[in-house]
Each structure stands twice: as structure tokens, then as C-alpha cells.
N, CA, C and O atoms as a Maestro MAE file, in Angstrom:
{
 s_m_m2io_version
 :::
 2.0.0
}

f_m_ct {
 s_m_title
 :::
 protein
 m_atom[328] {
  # First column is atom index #
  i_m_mmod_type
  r_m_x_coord
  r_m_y_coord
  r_m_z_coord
  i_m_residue_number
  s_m_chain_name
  s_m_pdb_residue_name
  s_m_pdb_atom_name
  i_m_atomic_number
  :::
  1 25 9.388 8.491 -4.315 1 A "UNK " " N  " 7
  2 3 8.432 9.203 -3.483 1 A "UNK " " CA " 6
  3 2 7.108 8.441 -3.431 1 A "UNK " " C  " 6
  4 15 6.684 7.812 -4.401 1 A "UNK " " O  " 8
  5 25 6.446 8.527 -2.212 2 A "UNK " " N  " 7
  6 3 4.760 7.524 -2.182 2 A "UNK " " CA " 6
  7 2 4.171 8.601 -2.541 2 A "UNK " " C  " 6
  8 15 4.601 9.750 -2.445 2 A "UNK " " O  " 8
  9 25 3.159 8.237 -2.966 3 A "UNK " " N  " 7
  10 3 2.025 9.106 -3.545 3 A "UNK " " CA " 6
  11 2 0.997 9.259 -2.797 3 A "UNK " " C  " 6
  12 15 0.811 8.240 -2.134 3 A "UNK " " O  " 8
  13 25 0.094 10.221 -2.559 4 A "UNK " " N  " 7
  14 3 -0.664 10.600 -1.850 4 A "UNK " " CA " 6
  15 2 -1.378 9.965 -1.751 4 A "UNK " " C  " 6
  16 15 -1.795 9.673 -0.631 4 A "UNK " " O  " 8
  17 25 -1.987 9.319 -3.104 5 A "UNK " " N  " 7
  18 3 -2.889 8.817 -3.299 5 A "UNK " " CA " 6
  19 2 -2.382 7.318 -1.912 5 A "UNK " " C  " 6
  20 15 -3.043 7.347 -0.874 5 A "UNK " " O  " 8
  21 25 -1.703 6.619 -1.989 6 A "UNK " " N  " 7
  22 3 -1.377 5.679 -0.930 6 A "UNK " " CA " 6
  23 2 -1.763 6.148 0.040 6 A "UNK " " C  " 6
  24 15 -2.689 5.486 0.509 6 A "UNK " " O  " 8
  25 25 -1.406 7.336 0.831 7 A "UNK " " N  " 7
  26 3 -1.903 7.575 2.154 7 A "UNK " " CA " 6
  27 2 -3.236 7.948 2.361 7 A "UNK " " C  " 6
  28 15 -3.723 8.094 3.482 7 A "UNK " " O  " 8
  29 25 -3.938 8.132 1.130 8 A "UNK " " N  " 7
  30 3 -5.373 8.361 1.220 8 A "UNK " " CA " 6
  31 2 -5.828 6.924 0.977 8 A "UNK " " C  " 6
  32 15 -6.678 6.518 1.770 8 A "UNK " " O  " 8
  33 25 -5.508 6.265 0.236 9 A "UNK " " N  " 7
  34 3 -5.758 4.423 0.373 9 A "UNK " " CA " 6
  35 2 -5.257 3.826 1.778 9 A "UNK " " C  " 6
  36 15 -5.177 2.602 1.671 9 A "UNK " " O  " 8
  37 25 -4.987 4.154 2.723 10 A "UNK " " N  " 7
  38 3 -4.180 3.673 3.486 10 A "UNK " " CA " 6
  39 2 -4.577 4.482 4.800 10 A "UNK " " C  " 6
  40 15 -4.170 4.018 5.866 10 A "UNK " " O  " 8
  41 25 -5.345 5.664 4.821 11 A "UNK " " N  " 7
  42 3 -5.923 5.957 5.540 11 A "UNK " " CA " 6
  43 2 -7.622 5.712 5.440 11 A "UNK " " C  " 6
  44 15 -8.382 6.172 6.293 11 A "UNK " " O  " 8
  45 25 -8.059 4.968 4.342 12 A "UNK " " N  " 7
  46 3 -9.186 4.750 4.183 12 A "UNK " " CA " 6
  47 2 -9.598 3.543 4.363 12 A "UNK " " C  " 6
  48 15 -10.731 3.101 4.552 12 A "UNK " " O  " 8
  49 25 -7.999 2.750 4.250 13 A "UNK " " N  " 7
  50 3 -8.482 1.129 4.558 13 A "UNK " " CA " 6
  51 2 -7.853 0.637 5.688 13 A "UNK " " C  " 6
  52 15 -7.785 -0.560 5.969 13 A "UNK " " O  " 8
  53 25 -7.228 1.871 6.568 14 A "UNK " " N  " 7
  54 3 -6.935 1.756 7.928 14 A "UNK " " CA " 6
  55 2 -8.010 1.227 9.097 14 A "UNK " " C  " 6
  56 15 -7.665 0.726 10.167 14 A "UNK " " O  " 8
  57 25 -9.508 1.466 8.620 15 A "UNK " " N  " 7
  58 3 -10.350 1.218 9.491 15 A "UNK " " CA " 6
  59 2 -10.551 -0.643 9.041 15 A "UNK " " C  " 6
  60 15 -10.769 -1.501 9.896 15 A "UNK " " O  " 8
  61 25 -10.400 -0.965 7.384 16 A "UNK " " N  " 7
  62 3 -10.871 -1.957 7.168 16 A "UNK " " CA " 6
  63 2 -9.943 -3.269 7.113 16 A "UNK " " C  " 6
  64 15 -10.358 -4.361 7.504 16 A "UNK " " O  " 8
  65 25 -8.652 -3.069 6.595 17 A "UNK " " N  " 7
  66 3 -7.652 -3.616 6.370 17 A "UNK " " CA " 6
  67 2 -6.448 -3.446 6.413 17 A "UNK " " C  " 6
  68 15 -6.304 -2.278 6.053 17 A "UNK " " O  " 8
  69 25 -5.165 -4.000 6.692 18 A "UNK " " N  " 7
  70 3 -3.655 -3.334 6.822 18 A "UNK " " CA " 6
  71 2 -2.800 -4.020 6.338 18 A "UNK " " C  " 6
  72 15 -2.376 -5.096 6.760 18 A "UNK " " O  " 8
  73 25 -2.408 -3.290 5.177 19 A "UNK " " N  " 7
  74 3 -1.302 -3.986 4.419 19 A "UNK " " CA " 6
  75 2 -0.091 -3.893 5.280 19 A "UNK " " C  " 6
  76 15 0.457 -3.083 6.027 19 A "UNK " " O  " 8
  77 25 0.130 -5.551 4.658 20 A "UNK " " N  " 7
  78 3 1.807 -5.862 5.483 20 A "UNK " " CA " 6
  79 2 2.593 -6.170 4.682 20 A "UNK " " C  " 6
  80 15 2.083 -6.894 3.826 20 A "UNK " " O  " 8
  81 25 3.969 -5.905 4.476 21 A "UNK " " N  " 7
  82 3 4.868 -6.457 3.257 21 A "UNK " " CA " 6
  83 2 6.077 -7.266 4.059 21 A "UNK " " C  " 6
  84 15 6.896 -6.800 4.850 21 A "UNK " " O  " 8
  85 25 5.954 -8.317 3.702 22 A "UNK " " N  " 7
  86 3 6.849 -9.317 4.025 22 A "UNK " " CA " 6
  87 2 8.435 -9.265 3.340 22 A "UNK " " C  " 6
  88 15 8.615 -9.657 2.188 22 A "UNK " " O  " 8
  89 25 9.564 -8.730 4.195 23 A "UNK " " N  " 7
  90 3 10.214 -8.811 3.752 23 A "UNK " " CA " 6
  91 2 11.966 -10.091 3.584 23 A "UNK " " C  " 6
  92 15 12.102 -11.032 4.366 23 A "UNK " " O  " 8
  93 25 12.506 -9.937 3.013 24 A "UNK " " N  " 7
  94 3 13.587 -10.907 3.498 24 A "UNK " " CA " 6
  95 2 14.889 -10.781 2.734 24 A "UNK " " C  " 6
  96 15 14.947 -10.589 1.519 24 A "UNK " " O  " 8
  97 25 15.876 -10.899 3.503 25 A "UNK " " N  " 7
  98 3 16.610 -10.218 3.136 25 A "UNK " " CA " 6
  99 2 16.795 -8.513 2.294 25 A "UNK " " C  " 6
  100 15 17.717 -8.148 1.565 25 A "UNK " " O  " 8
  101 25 16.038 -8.033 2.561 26 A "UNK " " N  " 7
  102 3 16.270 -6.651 1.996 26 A "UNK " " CA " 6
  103 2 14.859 -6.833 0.915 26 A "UNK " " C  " 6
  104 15 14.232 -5.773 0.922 26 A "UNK " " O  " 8
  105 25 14.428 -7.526 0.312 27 A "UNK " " N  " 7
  106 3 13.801 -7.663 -0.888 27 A "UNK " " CA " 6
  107 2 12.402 -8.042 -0.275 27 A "UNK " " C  " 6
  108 15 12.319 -8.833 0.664 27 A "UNK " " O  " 8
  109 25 11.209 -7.387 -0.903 28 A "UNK " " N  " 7
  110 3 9.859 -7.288 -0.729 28 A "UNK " " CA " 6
  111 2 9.279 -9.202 -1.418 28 A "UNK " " C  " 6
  112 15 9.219 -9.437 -2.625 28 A "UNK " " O  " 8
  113 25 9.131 -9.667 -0.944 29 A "UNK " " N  " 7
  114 3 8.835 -10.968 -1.059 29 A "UNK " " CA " 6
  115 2 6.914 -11.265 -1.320 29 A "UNK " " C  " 6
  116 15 6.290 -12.111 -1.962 29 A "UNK " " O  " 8
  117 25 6.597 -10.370 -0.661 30 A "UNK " " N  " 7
  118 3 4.912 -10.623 -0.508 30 A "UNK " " CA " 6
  119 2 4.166 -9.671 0.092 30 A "UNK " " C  " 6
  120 15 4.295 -9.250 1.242 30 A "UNK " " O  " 8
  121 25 3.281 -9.304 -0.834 31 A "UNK " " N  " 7
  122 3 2.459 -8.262 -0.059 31 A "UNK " " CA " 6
  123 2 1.133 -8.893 0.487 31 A "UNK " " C  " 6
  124 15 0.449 -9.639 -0.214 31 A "UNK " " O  " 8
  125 25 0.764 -8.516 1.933 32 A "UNK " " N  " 7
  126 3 -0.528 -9.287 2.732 32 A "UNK " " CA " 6
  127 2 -1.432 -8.223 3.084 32 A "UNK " " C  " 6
  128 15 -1.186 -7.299 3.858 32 A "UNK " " O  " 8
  129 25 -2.371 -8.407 2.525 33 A "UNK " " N  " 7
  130 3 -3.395 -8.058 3.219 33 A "UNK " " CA " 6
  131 2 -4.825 -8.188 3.968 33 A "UNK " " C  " 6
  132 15 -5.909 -8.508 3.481 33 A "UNK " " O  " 8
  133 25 -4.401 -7.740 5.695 34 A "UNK " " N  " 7
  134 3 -5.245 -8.392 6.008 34 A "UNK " " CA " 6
  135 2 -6.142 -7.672 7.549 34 A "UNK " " C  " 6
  136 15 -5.671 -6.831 8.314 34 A "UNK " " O  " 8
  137 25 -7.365 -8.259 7.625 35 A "UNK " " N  " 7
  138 3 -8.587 -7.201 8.025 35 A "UNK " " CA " 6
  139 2 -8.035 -6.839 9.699 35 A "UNK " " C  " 6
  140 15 -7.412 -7.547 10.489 35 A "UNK " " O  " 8
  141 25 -8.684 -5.110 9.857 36 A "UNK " " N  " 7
  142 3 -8.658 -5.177 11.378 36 A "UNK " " CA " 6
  143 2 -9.798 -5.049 11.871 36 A "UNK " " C  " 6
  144 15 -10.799 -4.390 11.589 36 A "UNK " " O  " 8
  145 25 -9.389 -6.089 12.990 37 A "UNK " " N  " 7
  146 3 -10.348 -6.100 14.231 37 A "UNK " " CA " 6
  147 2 -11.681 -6.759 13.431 37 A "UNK " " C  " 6
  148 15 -11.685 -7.562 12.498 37 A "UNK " " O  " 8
  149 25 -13.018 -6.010 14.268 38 A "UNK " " N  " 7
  150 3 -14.041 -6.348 13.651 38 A "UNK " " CA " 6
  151 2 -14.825 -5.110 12.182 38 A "UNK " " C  " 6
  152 15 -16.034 -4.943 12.023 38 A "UNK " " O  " 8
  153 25 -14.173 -4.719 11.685 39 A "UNK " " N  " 7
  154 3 -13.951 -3.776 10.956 39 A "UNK " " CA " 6
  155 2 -14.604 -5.032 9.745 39 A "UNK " " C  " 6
  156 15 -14.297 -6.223 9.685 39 A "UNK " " O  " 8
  157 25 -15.584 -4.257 8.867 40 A "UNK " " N  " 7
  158 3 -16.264 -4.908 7.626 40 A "UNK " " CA " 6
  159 2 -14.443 -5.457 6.772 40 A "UNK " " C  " 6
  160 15 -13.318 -5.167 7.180 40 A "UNK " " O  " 8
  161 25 -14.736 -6.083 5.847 41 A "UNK " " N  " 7
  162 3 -13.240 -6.537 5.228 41 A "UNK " " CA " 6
  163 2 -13.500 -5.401 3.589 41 A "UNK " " C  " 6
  164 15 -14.675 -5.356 3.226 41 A "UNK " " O  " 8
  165 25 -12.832 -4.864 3.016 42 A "UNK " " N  " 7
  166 3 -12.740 -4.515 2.054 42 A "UNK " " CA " 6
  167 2 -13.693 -5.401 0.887 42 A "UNK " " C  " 6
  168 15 -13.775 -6.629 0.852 42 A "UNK " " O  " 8
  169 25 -14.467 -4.316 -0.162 43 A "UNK " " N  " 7
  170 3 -15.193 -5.457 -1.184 43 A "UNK " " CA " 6
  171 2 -13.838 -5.691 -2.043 43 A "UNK " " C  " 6
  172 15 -12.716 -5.186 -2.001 43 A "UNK " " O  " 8
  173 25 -14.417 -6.629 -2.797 44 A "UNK " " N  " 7
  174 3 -13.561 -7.432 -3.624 44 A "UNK " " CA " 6
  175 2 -12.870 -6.766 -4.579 44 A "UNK " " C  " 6
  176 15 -11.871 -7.416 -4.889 44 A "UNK " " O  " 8
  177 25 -12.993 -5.520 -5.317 45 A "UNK " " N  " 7
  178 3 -12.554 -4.624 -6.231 45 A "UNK " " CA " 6
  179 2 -11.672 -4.065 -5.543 45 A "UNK " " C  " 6
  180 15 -10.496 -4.424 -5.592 45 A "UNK " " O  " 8
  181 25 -12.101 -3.091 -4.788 46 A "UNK " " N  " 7
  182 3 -11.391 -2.947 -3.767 46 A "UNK " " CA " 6
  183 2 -10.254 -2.994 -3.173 46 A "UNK " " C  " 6
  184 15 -9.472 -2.081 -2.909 46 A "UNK " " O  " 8
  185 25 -10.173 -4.514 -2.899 47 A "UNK " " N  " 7
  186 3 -8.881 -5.235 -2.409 47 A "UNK " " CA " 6
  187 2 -7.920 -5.584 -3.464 47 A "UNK " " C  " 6
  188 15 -6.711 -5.740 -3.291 47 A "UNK " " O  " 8
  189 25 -8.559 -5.693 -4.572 48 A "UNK " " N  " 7
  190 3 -7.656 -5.982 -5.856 48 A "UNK " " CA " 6
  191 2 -6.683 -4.809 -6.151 48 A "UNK " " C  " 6
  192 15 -5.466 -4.820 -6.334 48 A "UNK " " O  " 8
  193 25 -7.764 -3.591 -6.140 49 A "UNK " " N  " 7
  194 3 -6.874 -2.318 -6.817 49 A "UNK " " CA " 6
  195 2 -6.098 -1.861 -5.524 49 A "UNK " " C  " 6
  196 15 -5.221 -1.008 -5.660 49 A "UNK " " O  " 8
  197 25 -6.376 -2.392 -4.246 50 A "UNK " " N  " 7
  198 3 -4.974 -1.896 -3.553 50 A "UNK " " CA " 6
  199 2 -3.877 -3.237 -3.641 50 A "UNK " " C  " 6
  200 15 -2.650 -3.290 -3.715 50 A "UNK " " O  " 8
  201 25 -4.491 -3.831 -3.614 51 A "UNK " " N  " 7
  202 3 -3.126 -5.059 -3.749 51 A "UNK " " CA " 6
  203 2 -2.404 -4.808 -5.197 51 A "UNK " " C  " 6
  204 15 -1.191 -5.014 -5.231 51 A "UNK " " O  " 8
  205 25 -3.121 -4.341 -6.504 52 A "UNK " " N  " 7
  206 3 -2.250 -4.031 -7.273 52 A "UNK " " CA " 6
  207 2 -1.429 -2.813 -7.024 52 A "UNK " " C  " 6
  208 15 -0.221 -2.835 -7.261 52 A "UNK " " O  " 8
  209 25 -1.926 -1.928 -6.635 53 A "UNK " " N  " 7
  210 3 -1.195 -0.489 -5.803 53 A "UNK " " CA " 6
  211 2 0.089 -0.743 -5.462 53 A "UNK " " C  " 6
  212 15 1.107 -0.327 -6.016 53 A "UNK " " O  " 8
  213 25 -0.058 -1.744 -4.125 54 A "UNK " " N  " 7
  214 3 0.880 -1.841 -3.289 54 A "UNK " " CA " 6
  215 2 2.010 -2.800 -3.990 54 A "UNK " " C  " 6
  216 15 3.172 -2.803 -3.583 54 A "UNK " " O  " 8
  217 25 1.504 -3.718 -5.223 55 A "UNK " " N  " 7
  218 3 2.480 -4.540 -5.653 55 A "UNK " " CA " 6
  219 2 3.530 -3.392 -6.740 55 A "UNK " " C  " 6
  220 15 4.745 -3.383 -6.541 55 A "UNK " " O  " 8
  221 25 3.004 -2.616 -7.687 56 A "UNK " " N  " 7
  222 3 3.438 -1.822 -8.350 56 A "UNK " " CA " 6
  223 2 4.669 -0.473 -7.473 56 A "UNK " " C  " 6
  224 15 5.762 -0.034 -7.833 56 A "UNK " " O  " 8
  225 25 3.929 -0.233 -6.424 57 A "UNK " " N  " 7
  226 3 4.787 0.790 -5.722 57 A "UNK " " CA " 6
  227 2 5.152 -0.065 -4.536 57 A "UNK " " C  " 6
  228 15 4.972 0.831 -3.711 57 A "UNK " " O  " 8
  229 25 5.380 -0.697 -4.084 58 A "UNK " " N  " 7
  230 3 5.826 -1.546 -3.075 58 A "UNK " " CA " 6
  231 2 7.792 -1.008 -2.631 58 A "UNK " " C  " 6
  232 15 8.250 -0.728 -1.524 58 A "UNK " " O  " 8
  233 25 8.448 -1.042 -3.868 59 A "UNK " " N  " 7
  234 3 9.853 -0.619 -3.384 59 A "UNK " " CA " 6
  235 2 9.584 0.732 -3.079 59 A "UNK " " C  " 6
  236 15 9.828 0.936 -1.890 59 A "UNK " " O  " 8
  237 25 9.190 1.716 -3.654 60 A "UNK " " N  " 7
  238 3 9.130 2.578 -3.595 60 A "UNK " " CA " 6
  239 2 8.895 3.228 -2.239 60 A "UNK " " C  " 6
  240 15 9.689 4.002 -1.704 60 A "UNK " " O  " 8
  241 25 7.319 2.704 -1.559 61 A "UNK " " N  " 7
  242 3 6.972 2.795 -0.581 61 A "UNK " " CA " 6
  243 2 7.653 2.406 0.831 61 A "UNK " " C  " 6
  244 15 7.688 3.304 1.672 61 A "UNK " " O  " 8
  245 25 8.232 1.064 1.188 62 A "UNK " " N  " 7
  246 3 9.029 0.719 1.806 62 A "UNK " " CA " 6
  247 2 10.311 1.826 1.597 62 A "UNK " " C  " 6
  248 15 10.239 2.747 2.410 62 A "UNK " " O  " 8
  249 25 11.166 1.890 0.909 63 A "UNK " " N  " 7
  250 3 12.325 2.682 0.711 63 A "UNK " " CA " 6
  251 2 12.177 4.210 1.171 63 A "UNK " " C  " 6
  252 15 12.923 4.618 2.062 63 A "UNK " " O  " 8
  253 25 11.286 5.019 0.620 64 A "UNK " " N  " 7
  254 3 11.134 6.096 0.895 64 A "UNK " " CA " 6
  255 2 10.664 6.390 2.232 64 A "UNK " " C  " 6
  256 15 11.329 7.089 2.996 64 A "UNK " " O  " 8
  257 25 9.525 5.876 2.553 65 A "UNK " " N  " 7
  258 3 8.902 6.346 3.788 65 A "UNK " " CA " 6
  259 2 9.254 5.483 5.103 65 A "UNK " " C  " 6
  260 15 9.361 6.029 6.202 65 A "UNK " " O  " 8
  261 25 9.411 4.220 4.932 66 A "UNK " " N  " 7
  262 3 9.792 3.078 6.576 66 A "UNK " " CA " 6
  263 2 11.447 3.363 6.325 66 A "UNK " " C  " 6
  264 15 11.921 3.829 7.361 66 A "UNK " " O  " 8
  265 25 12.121 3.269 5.619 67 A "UNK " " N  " 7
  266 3 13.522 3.502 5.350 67 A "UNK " " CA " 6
  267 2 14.289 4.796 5.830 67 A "UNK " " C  " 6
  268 15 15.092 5.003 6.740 67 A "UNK " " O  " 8
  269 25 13.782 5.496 4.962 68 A "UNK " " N  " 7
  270 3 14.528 6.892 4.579 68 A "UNK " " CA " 6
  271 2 13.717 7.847 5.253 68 A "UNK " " C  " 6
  272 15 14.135 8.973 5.521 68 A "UNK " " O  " 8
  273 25 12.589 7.449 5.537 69 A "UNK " " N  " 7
  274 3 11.688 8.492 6.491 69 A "UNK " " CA " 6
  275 2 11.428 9.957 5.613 69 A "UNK " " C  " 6
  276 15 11.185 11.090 6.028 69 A "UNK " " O  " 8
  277 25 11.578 9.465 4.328 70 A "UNK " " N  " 7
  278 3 11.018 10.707 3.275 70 A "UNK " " CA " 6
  279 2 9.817 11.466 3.856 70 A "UNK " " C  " 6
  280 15 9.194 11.065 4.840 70 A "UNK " " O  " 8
  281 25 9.501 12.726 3.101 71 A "UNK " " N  " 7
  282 3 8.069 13.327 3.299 71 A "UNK " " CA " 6
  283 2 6.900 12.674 2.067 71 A "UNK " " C  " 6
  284 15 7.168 12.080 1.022 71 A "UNK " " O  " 8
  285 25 5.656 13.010 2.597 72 A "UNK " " N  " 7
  286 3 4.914 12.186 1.344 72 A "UNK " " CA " 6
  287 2 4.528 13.778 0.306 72 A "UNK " " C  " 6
  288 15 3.998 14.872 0.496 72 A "UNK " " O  " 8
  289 25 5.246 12.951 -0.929 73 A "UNK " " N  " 7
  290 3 5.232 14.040 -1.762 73 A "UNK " " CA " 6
  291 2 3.972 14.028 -2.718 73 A "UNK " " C  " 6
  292 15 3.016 13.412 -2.247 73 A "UNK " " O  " 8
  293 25 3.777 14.609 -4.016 74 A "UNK " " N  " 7
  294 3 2.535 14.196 -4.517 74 A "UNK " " CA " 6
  295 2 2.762 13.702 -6.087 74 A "UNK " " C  " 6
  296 15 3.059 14.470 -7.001 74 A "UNK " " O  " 8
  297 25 2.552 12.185 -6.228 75 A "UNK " " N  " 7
  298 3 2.638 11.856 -7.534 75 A "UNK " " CA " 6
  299 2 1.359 11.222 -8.150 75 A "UNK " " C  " 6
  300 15 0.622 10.423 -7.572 75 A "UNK " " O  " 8
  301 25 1.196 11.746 -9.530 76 A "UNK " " N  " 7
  302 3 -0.061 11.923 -10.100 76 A "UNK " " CA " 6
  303 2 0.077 10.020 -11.001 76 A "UNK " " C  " 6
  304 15 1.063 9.692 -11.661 76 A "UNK " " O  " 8
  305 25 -0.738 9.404 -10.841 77 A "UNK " " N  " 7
  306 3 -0.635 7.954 -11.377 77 A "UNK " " CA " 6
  307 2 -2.054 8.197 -12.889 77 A "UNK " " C  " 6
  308 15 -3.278 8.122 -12.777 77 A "UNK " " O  " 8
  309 25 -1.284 8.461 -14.040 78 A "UNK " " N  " 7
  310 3 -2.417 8.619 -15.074 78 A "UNK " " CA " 6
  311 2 -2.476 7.679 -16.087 78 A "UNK " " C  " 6
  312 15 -2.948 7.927 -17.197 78 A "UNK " " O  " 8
  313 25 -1.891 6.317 -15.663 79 A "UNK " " N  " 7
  314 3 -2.589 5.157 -16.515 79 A "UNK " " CA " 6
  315 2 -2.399 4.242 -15.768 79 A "UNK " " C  " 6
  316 15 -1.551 4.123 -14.884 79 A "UNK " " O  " 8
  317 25 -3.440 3.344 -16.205 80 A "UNK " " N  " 7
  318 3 -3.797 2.396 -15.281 80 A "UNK " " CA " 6
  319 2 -2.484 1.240 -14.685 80 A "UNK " " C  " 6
  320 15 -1.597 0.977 -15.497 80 A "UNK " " O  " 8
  321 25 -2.432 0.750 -13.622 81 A "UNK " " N  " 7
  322 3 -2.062 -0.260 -13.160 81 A "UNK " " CA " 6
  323 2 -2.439 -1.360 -13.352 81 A "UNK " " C  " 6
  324 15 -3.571 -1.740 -13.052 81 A "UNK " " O  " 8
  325 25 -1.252 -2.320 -14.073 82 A "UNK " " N  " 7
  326 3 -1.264 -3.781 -14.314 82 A "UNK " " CA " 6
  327 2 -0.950 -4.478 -12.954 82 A "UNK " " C  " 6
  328 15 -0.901 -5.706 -12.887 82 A "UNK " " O  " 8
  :::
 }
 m_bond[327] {
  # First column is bond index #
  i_m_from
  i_m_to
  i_m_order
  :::
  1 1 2 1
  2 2 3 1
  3 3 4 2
  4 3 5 1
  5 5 6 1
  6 6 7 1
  7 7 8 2
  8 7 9 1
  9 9 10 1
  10 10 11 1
  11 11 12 2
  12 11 13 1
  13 13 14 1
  14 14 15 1
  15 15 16 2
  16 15 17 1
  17 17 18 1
  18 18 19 1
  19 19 20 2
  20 19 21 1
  21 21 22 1
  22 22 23 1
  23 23 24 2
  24 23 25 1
  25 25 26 1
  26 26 27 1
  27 27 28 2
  28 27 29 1
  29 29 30 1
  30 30 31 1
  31 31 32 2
  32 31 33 1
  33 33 34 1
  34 34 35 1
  35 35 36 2
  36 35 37 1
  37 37 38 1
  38 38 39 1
  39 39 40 2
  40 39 41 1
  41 41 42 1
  42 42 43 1
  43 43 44 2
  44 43 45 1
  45 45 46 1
  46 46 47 1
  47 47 48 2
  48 47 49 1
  49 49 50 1
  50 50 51 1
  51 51 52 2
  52 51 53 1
  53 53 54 1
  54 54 55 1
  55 55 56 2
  56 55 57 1
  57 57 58 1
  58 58 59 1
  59 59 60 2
  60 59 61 1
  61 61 62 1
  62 62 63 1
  63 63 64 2
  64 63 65 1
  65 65 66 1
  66 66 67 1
  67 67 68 2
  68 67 69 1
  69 69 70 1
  70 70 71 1
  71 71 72 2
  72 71 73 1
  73 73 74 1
  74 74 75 1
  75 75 76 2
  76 75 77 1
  77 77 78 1
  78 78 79 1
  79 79 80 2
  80 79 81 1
  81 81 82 1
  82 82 83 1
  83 83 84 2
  84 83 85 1
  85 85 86 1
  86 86 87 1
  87 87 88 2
  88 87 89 1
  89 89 90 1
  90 90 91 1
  91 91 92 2
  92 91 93 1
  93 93 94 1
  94 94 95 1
  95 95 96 2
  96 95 97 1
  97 97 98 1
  98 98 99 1
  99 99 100 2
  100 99 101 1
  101 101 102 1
  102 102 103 1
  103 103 104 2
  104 103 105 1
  105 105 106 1
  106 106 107 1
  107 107 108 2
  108 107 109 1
  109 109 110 1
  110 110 111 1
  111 111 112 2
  112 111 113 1
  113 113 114 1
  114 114 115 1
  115 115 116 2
  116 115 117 1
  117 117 118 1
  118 118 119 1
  119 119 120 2
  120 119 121 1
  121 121 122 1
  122 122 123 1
  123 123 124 2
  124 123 125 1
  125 125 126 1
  126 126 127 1
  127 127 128 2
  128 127 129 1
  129 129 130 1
  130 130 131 1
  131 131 132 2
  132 131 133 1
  133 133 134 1
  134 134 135 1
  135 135 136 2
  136 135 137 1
  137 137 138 1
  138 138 139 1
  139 139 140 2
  140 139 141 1
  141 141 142 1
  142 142 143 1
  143 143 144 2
  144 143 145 1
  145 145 146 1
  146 146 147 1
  147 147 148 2
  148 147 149 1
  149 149 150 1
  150 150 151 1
  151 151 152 2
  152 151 153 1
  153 153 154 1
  154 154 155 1
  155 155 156 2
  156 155 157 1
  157 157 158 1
  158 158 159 1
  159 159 160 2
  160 159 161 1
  161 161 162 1
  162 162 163 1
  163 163 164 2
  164 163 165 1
  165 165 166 1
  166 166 167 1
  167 167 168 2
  168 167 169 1
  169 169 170 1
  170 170 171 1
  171 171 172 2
  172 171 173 1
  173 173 174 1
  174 174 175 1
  175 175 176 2
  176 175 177 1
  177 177 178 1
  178 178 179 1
  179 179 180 2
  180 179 181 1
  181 181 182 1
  182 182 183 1
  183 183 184 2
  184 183 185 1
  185 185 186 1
  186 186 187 1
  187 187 188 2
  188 187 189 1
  189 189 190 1
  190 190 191 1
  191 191 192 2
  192 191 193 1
  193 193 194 1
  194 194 195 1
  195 195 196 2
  196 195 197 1
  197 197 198 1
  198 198 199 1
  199 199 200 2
  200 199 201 1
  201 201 202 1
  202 202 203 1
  203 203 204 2
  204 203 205 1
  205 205 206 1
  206 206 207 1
  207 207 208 2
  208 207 209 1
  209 209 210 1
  210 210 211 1
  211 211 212 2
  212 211 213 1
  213 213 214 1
  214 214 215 1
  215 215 216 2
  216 215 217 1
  217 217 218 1
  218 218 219 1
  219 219 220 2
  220 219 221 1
  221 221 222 1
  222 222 223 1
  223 223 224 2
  224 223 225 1
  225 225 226 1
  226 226 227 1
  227 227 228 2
  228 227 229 1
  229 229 230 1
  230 230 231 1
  231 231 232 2
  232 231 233 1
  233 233 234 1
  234 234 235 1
  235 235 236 2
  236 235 237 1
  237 237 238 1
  238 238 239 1
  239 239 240 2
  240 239 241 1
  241 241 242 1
  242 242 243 1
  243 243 244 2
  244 243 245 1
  245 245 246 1
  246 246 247 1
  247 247 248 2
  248 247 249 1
  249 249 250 1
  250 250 251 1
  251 251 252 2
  252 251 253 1
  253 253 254 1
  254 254 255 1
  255 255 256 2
  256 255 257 1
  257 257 258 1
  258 258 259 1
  259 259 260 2
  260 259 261 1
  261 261 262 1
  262 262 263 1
  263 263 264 2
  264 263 265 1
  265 265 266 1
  266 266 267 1
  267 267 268 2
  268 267 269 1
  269 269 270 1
  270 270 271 1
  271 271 272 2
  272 271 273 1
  273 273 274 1
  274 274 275 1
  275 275 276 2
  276 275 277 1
  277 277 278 1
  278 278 279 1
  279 279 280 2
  280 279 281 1
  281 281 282 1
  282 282 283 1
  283 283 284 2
  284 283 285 1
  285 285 286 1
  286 286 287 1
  287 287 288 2
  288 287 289 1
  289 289 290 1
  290 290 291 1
  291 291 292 2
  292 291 293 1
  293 293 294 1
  294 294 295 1
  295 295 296 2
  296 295 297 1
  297 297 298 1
  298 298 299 1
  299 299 300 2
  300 299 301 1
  301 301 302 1
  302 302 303 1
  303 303 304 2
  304 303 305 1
  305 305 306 1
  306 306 307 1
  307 307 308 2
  308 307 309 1
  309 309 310 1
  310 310 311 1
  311 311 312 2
  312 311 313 1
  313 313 314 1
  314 314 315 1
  315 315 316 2
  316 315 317 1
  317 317 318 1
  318 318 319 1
  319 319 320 2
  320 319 321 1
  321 321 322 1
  322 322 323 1
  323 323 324 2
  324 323 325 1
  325 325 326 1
  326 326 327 1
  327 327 328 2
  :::
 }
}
């Protein structure tokens, strides 16, 4: 299941930035992120803690929601991301 918290990251950095995940053959290869339009670019913290986000939940996200067309359910993330 994606976590809310993603679609609130993802609706917040919709104005600034848009993650893309490169895939191949079936398998998540690279996560990109990168600015829209003339939209300020994300600060540097920022961009880190969603790129770690998206690297940590990356199958998850792809599978459930572009895949399977799941609903976004709500999962609570209470220690930190490596």
C-alpha cells in the first residue's frame, strides 16, 4: 500500500518537481527527479528526503497504485529512512 504521506509529498512537489521511475524489464532501475516548468526546484534537503522516500517505497508504489490501481491507504512511517 503507498502511504499518504507520498501523495502529500507528491502533491506538494507537484508544483516543484516530478518524480519519474525508470523502469526495465519489470524492475525499478532508477529513480529521477526532475523540475517542472518554471516552478522554483526543490531545496536540497528536500530533494534528498524524497529521493530517499521514493527509493525505499519505490516497489511498493509502482505495484500498488500504476499497476494494480490500489486505493491510497494510510501507512504510518515511524523510523527514519536510510
Amino acid at each position: 500500500m503507498i502511504t499518504n504521506l507520498f501523495m502529500y509529498m507528491l502533491k506538494e512537489v507537484s508544483v516543484k518537481a516530478r518524480p519519474k521511475f525508470v523502469i526495465l524489464n519489470g524492475k525499478i532501475i532508477e529513480v529521477k527527479i526532475k523540475p517542472v516548468g518554471n516552478a522554483k526546484p526543490l531545496k536540497s534537503a528536500d530533494m534528498r528526503n524524497l529521493h530517499k522516500f521514493l527509493i525505499n517505497y519505490s516497489e511498493q508504489i509502482v505495484t500498488d497504485f500504476f499497476v494494480l490501481k490500489k486505493s491510497v491507504s494510510f501507512d504510518r512511517i515511524s523510523k527514519r529512512l536510510k
